[in-house]
Structures are given as structure tokens and as C-alpha cells.
C-alpha positions, -999 to 999 in steps of 0.1 A, spaced: -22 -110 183 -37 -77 199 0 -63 198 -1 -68 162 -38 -55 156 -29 -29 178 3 -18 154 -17 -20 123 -44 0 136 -20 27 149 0 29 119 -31 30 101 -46 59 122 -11 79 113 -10 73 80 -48 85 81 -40 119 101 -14 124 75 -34 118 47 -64 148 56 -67 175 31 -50 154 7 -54 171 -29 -50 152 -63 -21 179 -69 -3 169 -38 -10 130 -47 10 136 -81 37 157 -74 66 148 -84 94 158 -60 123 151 -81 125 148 -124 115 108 -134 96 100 -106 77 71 -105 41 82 -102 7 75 -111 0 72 -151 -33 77 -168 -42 46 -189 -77 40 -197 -73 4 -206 -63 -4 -172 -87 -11 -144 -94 22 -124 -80 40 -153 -48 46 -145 -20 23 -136 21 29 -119 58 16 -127 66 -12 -106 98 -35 -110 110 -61 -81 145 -52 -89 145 -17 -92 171 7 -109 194 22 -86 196 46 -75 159 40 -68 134 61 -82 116 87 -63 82 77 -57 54 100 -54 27 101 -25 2 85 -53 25 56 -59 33 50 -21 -4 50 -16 -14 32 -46 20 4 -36 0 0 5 -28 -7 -12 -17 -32 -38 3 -50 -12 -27 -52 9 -54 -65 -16 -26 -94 -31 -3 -110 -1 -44 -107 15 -57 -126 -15 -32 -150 -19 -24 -161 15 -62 -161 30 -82 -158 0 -86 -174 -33 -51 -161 -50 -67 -155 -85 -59 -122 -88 -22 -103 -94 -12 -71 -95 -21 -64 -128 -59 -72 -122 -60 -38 -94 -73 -13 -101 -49 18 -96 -73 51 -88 -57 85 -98 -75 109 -73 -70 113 -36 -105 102 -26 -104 72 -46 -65 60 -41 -77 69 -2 -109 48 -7 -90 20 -18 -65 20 9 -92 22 37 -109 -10 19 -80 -31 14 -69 -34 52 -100 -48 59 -95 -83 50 -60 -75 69 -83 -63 103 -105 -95 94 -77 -119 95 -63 -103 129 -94 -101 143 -98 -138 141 -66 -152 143 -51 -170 175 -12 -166 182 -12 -203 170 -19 -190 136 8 -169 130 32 -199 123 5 -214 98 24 -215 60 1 -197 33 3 -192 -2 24 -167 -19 20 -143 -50 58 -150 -52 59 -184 -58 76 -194 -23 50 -200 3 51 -177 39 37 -179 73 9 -159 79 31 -140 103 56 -132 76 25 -115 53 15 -96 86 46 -86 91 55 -75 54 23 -56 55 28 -38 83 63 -29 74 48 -19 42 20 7 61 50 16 85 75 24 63 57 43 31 32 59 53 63 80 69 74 85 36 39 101 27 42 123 53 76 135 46 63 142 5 38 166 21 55 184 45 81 188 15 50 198 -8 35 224 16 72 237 22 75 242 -15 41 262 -20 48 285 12 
């Protein structure tokens, strides 16, 4: 377990170092025409809301830092609710925030019940089946895993969008 807490918090530090200075301009850039990015819609909670689709077009869509960010966070709050909480809640019922503080905010807040879980978890518990948001039910392990893959994997991405961004406004 402390390998694990000890990947999540160091991926999570990275993602943080990365993430300083971050402007709203920088968190909606769109790198590339058609973009998948962060959308304005006042009827959604936060105010603003993202394309998502399980089966994606392809070639996939280029996804801005906001939607990365907005997709850790989302990941975070629902395999967290529905494997170790109450599972009432879906993706639609997020709010999705359209500034860096906020989208940052959010991110910060949903790894806590993530850090919670760790915190108390024994090895044992890893192999323990919980509830899914996708139907199929997974071992705790699995959602850590998934989630950390998740912070891994789009984090780096972040990082690359704003090296690219600062590049591009030398």
C-alpha cells in the first residue's frame, strides 16, 4: 500500500508543479482546430460542461489542458463514489469548472477520498470487488490502478499542452 500512496502522491505533486501559473487562457487553448475543450453551459452544474464519448472518434480528438484536468477529476469523484461510497452520482451530476482555480480546486478535492481510501486500506484490500459506474464490478486495486494511470498519463499530457502553449506565445 505505501508503494501505491506513494505513486499517487508523487504523480500528484508533478501534476501540481506543472500546473503553477496556470491561466484560464492556457486552460482553453485549443492546440489543434475541433478540440475537445471545456464548453460554457449554464444549465449544467459549475456552469460549464465537456465532450465525452467511451468510444471515441478516431483519430481521437485533441483534448485541451481544461478537459484533461476536468477528465482526472471526474474519474476521481465517480470510480471514488461508486466503489467506496454511495454510487448515486454519474458523470453528468459533476460539476465541470471553467477557470484554472476552480478546475484546479476540484482536482485537489477529488483525490482526497482517493488519499482517504489509501490511507486506510491494508494490502488485503486491494483484491476486495467494488461496485462499478460501468456496470461490471472491479477490485479496489483495479479503481486504484485506473486512477492512477488516469493522473499518470493526462498529467504528462498537461504538461506537454503548456510547454507547447508557452512555445507558441515566445
Amino acid at each position: 500500500m505505501s508503494l501505491l500512496r506513494r505513486a499517487w502522491e508523487v504523480s500528484a505533486a508533478r501534476l501540481e508543479q506543472r500546473c503553477l501559473g496556470l491561466s484560464d487562457a492556457e486552460l482553453l487553448w485549443e492546440p489543434v482546430a475541433d478540440s475537445w475543450n471545456l464548453i460554457a453551459d449554464p444549465q449544467h452544474p459549475g456552469g460549464w460542461t465537456y465532450p465525452y464519448e467511451f468510444n471515441p472518434p478516431r483519430p481521437h480528438p485533441v483534448t485541451t489542458i481544461g478537459w484533461r484536468l476536468v477528465h482526472i477529476t471526474a474519474d476521481n469523484w465517480i470510480y471514488t463514489e461508486h466503489a467506496f461510497g454511495a454510487g448515486v452520482r454519474n458523470f453528468p451530476d459533476l460539476p465541470v469548472h471553467g477557470t484554472a482555480v476552480e478546475a484546479l480546486a476540484d482536482w485537489r478535492a477529488s483525490r482526497e477520498p482517493v488519499v482517504a481510501w489509501l490511507d486506510a486500506a491494508h494490502d488485503d484490500d486491494l483484491g476486495e470487488v467494488r461496485p462499478s459506474h460501468l456496470g461490471e464490478p472491479m477490485t479496489a486495486g483495479e479503481v486504484v490502478r485506473i486512477l492512477l494511470d488516469e493522473q499518470i498519463h493526462h498529467g504528462a499530457e498537461i504538461a506537454v499542452l503548456r510547454d507547447l502553449y508557452l512555445r507558441r506565445t515566445r
